[in-house]
MDAnalysis code that builds the backbone (N, CA, C; Angstrom):
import MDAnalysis as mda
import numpy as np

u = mda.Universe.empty(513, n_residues=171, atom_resindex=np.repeat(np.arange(171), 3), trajectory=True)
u.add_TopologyAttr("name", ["N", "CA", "C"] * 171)
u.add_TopologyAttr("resid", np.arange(1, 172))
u.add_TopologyAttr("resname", ["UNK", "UNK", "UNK", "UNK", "UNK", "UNK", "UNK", "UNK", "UNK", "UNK", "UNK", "UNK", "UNK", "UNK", "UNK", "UNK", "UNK", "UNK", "UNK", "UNK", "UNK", "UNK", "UNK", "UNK", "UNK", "UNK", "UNK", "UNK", "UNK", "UNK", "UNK", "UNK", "UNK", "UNK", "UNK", "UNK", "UNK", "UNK", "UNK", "UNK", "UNK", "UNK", "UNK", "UNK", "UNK", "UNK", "UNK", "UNK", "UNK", "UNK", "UNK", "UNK", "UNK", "UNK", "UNK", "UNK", "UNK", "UNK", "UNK", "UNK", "UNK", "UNK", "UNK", "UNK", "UNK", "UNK", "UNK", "UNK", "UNK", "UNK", "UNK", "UNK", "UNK", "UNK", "UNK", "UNK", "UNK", "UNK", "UNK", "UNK", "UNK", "UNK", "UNK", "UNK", "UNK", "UNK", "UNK", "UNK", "UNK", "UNK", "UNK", "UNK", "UNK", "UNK", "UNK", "UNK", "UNK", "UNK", "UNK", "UNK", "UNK", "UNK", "UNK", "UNK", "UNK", "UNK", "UNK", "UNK", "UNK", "UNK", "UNK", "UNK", "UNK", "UNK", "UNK", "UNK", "UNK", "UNK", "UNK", "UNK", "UNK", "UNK", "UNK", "UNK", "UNK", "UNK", "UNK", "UNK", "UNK", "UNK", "UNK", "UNK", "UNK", "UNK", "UNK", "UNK", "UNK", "UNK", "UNK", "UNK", "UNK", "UNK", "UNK", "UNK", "UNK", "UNK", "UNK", "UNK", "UNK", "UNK", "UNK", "UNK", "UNK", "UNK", "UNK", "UNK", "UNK", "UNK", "UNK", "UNK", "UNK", "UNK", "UNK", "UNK", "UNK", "UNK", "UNK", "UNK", "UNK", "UNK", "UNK"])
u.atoms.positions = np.array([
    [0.829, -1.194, 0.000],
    [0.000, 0.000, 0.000],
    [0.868, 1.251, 0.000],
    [1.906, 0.888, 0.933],
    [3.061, 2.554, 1.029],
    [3.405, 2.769, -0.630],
    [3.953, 1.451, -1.497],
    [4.451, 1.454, -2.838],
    [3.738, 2.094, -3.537],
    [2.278, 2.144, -3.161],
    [0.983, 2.366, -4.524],
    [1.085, 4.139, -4.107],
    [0.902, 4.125, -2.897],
    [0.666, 5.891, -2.399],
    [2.061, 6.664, -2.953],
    [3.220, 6.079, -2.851],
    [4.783, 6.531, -3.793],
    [4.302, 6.585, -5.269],
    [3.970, 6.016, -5.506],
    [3.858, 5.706, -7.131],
    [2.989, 6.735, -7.355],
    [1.883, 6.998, -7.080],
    [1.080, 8.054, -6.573],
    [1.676, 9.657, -7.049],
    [1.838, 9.688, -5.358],
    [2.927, 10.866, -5.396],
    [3.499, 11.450, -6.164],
    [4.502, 10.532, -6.673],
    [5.569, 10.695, -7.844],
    [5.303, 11.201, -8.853],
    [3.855, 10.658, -9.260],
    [3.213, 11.058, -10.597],
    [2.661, 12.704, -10.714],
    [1.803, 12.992, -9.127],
    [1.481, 14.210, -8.807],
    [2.622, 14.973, -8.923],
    [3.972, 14.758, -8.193],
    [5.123, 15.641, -8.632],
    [5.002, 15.935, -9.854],
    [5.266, 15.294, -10.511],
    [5.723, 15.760, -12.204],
    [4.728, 16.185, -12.980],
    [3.105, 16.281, -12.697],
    [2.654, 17.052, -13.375],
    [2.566, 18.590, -12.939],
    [2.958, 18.475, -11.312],
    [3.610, 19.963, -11.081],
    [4.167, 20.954, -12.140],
    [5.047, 20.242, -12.352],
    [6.804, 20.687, -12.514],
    [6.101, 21.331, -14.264],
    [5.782, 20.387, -15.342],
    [4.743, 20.647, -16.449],
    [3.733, 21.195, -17.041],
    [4.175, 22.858, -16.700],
    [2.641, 23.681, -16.824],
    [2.042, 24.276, -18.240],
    [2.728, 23.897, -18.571],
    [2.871, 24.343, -20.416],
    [1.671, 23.675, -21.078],
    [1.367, 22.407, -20.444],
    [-0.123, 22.007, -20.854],
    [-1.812, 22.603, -20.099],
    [-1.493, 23.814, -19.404],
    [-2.309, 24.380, -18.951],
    [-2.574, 25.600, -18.983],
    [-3.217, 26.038, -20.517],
    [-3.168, 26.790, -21.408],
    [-4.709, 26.989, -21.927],
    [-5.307, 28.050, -21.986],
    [-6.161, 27.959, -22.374],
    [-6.619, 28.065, -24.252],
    [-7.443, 27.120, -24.900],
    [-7.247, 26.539, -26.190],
    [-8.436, 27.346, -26.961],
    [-9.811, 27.938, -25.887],
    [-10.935, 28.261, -26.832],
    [-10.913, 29.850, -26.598],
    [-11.797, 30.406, -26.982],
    [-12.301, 31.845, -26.612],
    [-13.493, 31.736, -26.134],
    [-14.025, 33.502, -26.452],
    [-15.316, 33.269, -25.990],
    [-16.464, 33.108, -26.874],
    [-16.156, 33.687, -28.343],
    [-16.417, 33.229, -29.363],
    [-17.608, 34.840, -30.236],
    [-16.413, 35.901, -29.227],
    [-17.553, 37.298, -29.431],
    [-17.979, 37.757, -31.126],
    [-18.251, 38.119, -31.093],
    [-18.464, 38.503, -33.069],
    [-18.049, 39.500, -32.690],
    [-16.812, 39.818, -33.351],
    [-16.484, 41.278, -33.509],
    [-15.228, 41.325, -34.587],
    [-15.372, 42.341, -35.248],
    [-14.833, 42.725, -36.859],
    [-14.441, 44.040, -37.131],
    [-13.296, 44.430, -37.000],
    [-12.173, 45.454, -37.141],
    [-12.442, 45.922, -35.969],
    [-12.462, 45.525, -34.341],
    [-12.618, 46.621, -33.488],
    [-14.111, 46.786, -32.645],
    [-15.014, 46.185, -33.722],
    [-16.204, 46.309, -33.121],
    [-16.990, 45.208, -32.799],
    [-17.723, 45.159, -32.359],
    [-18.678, 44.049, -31.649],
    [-19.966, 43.863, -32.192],
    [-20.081, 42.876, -32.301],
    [-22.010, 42.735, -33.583],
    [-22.613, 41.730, -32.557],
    [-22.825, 41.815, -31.486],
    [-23.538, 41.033, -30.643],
    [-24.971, 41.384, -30.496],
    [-25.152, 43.209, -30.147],
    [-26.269, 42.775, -30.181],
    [-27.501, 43.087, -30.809],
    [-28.693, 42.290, -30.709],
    [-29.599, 42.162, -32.097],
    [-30.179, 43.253, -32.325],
    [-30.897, 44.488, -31.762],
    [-31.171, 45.694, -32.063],
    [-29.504, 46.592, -32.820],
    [-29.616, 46.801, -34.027],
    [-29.136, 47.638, -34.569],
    [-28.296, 48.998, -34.203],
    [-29.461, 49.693, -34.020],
    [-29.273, 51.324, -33.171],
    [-28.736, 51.048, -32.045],
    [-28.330, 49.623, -31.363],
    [-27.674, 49.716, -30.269],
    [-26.635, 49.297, -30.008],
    [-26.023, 48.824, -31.518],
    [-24.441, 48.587, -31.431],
    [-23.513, 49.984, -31.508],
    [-22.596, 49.779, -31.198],
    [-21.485, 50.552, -31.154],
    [-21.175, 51.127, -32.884],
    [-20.976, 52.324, -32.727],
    [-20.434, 53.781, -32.093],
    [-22.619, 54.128, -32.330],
    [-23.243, 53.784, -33.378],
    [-24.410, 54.291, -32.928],
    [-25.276, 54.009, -31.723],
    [-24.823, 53.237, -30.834],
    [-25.970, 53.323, -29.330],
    [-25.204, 54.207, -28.588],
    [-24.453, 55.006, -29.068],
    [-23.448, 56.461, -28.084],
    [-25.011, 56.994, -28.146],
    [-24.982, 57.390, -29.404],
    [-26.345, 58.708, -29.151],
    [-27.363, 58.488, -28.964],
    [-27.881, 56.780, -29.195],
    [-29.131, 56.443, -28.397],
    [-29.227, 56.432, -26.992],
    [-27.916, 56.424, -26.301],
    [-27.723, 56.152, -24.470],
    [-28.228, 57.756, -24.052],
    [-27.276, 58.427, -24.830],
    [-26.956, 60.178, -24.445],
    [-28.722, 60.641, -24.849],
    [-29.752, 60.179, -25.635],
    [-30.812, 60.434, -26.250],
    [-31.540, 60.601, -25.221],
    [-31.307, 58.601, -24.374],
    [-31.988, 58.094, -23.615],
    [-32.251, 58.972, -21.537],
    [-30.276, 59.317, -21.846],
    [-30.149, 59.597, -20.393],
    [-30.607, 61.190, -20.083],
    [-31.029, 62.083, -21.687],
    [-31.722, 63.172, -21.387],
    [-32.714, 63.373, -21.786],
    [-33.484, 62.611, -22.556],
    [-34.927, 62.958, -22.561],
    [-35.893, 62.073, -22.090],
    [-35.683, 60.876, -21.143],
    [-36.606, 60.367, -20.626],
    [-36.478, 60.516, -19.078],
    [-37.411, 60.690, -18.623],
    [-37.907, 60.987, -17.224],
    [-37.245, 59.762, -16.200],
    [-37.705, 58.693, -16.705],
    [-37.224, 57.807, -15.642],
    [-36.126, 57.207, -15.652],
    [-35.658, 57.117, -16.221],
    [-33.865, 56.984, -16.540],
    [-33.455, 58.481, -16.030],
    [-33.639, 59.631, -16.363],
    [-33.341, 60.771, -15.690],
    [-33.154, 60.934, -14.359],
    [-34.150, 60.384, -14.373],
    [-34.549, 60.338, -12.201],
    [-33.680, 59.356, -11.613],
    [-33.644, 58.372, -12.063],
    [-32.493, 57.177, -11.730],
    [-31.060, 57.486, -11.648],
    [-30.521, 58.450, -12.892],
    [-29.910, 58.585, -12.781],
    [-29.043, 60.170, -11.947],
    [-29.902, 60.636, -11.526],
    [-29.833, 61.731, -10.804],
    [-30.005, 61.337, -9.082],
    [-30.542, 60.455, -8.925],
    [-30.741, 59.588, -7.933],
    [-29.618, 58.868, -7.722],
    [-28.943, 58.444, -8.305],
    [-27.095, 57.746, -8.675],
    [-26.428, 58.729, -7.880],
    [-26.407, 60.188, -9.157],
    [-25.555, 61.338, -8.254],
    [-25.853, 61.712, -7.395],
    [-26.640, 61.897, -6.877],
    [-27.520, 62.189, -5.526],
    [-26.766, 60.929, -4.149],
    [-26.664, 60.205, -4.082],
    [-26.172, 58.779, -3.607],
    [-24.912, 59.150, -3.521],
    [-23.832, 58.557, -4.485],
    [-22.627, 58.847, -4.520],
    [-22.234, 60.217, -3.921],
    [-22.740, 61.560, -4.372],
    [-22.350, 62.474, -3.547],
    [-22.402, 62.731, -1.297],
    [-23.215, 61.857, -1.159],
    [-23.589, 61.689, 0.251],
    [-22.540, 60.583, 1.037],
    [-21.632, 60.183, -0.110],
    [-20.940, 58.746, 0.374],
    [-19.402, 59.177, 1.065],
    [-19.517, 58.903, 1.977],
    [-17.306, 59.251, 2.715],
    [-16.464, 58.942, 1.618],
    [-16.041, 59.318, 1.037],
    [-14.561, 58.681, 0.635],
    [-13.594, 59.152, 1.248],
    [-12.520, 57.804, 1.071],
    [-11.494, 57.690, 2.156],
    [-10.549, 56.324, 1.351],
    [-9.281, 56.398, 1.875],
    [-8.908, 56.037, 1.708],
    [-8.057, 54.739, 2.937],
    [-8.166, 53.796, 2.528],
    [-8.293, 52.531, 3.859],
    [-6.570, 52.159, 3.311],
    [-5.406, 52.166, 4.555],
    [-4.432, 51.302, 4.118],
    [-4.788, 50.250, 3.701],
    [-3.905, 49.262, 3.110],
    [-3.836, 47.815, 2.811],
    [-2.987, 47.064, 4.029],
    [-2.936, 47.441, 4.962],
    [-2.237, 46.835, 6.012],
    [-1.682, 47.640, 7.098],
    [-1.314, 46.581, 8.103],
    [-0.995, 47.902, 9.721],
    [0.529, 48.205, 9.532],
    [1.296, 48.163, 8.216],
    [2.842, 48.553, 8.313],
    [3.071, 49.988, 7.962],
    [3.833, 50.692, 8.284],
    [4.372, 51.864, 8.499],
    [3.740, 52.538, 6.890],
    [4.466, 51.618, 5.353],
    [4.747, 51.618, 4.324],
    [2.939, 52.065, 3.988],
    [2.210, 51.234, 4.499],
    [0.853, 51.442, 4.136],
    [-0.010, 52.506, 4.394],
    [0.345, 53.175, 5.668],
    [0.125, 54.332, 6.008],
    [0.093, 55.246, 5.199],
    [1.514, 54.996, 4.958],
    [1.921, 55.915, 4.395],
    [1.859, 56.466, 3.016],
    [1.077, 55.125, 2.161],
    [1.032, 55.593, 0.880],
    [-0.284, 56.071, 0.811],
    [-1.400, 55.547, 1.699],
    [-3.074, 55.625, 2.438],
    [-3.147, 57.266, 1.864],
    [-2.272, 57.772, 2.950],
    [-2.233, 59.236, 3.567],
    [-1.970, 60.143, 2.449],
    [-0.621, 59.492, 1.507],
    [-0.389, 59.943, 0.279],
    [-1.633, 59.759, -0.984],
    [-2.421, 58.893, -0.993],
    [-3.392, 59.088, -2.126],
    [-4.529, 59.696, -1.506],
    [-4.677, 60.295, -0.435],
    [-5.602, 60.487, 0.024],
    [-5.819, 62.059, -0.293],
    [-4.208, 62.339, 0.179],
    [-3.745, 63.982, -0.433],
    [-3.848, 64.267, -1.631],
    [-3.901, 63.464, -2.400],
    [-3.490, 63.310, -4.091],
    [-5.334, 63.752, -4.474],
    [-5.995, 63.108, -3.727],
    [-7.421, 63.190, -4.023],
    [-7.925, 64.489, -3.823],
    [-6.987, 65.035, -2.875],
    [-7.573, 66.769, -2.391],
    [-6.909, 67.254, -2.940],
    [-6.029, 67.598, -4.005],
    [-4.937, 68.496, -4.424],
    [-4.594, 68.156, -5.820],
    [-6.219, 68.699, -6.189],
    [-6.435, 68.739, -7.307],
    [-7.048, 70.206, -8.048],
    [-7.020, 70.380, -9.970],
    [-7.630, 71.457, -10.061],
    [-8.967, 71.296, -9.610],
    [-9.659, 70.394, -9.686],
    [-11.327, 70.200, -8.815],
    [-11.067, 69.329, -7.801],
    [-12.512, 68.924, -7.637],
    [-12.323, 68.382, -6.278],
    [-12.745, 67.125, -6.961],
    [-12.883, 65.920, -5.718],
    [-12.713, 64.667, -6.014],
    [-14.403, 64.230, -6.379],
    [-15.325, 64.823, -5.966],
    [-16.585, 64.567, -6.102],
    [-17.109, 65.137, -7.637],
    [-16.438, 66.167, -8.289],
    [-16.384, 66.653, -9.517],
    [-15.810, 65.263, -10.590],
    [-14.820, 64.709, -10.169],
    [-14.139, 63.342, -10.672],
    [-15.337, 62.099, -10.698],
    [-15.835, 62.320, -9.511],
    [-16.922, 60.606, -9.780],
    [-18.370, 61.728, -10.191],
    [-18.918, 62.700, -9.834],
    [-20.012, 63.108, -10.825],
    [-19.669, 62.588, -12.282],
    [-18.386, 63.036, -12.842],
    [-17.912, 62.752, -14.439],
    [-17.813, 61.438, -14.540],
    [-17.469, 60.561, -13.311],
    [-17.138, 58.982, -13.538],
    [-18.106, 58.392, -14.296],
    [-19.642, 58.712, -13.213],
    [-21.629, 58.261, -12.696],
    [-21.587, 58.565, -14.726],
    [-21.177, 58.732, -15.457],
    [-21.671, 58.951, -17.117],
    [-21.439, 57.281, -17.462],
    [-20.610, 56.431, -16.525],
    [-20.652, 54.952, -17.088],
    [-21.777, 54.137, -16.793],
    [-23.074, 54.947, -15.992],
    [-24.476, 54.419, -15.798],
    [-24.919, 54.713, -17.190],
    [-24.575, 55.851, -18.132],
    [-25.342, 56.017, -19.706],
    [-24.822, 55.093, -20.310],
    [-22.861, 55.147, -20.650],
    [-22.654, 54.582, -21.638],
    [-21.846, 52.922, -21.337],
    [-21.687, 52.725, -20.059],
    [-21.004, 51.565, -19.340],
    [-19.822, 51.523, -19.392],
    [-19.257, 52.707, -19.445],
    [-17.770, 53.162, -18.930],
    [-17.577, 54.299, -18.778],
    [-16.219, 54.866, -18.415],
    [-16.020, 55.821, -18.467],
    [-14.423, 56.079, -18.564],
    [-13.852, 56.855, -19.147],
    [-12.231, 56.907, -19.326],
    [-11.756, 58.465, -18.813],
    [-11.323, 58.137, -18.269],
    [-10.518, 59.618, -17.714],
    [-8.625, 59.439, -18.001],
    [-8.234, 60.867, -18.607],
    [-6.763, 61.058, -18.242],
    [-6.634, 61.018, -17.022],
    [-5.330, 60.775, -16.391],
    [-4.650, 60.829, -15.330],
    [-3.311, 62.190, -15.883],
    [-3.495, 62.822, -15.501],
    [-2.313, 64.190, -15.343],
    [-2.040, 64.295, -14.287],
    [-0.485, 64.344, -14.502],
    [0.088, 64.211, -13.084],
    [0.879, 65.871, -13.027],
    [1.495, 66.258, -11.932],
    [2.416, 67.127, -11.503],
    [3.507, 66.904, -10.730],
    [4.307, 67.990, -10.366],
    [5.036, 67.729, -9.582],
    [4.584, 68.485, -8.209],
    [4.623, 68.363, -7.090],
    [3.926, 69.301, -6.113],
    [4.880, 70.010, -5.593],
    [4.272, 71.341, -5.834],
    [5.238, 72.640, -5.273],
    [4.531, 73.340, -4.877],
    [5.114, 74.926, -4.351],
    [4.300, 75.485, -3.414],
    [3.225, 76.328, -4.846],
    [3.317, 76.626, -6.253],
    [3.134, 76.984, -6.579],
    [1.553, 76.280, -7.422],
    [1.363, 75.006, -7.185],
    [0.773, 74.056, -8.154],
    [-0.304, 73.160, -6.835],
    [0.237, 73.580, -5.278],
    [-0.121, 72.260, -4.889],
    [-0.250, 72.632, -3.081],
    [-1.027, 72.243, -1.990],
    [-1.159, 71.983, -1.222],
    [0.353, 71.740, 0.166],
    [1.142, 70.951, -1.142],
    [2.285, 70.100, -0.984],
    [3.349, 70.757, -1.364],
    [4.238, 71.006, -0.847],
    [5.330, 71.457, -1.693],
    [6.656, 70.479, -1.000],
    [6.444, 69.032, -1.255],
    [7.395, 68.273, -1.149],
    [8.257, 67.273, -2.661],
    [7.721, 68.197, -3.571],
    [8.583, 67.786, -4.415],
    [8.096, 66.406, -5.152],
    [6.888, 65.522, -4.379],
    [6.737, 64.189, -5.191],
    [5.203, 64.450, -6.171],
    [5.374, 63.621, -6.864],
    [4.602, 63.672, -8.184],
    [3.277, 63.181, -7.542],
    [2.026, 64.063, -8.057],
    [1.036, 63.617, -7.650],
    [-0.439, 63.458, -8.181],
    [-1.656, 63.963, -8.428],
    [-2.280, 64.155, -9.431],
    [-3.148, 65.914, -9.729],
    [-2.724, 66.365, -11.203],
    [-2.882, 67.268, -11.163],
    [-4.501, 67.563, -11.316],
    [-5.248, 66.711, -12.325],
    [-6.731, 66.580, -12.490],
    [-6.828, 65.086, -13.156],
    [-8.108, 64.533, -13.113],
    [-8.273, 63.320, -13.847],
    [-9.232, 63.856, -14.589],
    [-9.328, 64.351, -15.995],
    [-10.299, 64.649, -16.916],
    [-10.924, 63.819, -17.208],
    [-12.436, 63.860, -17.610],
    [-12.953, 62.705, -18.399],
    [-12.836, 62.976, -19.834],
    [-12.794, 61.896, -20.705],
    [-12.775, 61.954, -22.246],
    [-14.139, 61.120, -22.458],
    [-14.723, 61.777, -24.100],
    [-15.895, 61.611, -23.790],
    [-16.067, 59.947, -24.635],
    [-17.424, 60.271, -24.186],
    [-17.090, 58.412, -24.653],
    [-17.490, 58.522, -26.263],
    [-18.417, 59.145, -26.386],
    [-18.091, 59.568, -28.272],
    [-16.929, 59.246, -29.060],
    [-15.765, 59.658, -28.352],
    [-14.164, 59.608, -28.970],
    [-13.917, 58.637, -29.255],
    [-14.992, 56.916, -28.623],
    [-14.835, 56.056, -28.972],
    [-14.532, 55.218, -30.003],
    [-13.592, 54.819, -31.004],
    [-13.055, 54.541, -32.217],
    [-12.974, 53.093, -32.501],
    [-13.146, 52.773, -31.740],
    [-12.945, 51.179, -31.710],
    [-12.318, 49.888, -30.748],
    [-12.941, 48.956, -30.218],
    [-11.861, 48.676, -29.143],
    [-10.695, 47.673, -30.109],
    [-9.673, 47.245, -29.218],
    [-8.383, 47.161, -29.716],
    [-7.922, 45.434, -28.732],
    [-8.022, 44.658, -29.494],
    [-7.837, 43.048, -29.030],
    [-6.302, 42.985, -28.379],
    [-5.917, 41.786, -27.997],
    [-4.334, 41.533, -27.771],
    [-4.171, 40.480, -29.174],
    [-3.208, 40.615, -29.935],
    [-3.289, 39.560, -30.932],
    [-3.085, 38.120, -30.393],
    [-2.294, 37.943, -29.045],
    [-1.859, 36.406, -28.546],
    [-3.080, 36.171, -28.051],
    [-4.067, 37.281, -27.448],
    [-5.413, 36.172, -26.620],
    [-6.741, 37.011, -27.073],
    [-7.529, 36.452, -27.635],
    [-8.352, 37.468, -28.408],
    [-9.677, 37.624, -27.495],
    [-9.284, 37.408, -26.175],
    [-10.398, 37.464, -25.192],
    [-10.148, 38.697, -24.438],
    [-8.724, 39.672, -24.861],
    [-8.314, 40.253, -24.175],
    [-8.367, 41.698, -25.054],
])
């Protein structure tokens, strides 16, 4: 019985060691052709034309209006804060640092997720990240480390096409 549980073993070792056969072989099998996506069956609501049916939708109907004003309404009432990732010195300390980064901006941080709440119309949202350097002239901070100057939103219109990985086309 010890021989059979070795023999066993042995075998479990070495498919360890052999990961090259654990690879994934299918996709997901999306329809999509130069960039774009043909999934779904209403027309007017594929991409780049359901931009202006969402933007149509999120200002001239009442109850999607209300919902979504009800969103901003919500989110604006909410703490943000920033929680270390752990009780070490290091965590504190970076906590404290994005926390500053969030106030020491050209707007404020609630101006940033009002602009975010537009991925309830179009189901995203993309913002630049612009950074600075913080000085007494630019910043709250004048310690010299790089921090954020505004996160703009870009609109989702600008949308051109999405863009695959050629090795995994799920990506």
């Amino acid at each position: 019985m010890k021989d059979d549980n070795r023999s066993i073993n042995e075998n479990l070792d070495k498919t360890k060691t052999n990961t090259s056969k654990f690879s994934q072989i299918g996709s997901t099998g999306l329809e999509r052709y130069g960039g774009y996506v043909f999934e779904e069956f209403l027309t007017n609501l594929r991409m780049p034309d359901c931009l202006k049916v969402y933007k149509e939708m999120s200002s001239n109907d009442a109850t999607i209006g209300g919902i979504l004003f009800l969103f901003d309404s919500m989110m604006k009432k909410l703490p943000w804060s920033v929680k270390p990732g752990g009780d070490k010195l290091v965590d504190k300390t970076v906590a404290k640092f994005v926390e500053e980064c969030m106030g020491d901006m050209e707007h404020s941080w609630m101006d940033f997720i009002s602009e975010a709440l537009s991925m309830f119309i179009y189901g995203w949202s993309w913002h630049e990240i612009v950074y600075k350097v913080r000085s007494d002239k630019n910043s709250k901070y004048s310690d010299g480390r790089i921090g954020w100057e505004k996160l703009p939103i870009r609109s989702q219109n600008s949308w051109n096409g999405w863009v695959y990985d050629k090795n995994d086309p799920d990506r």
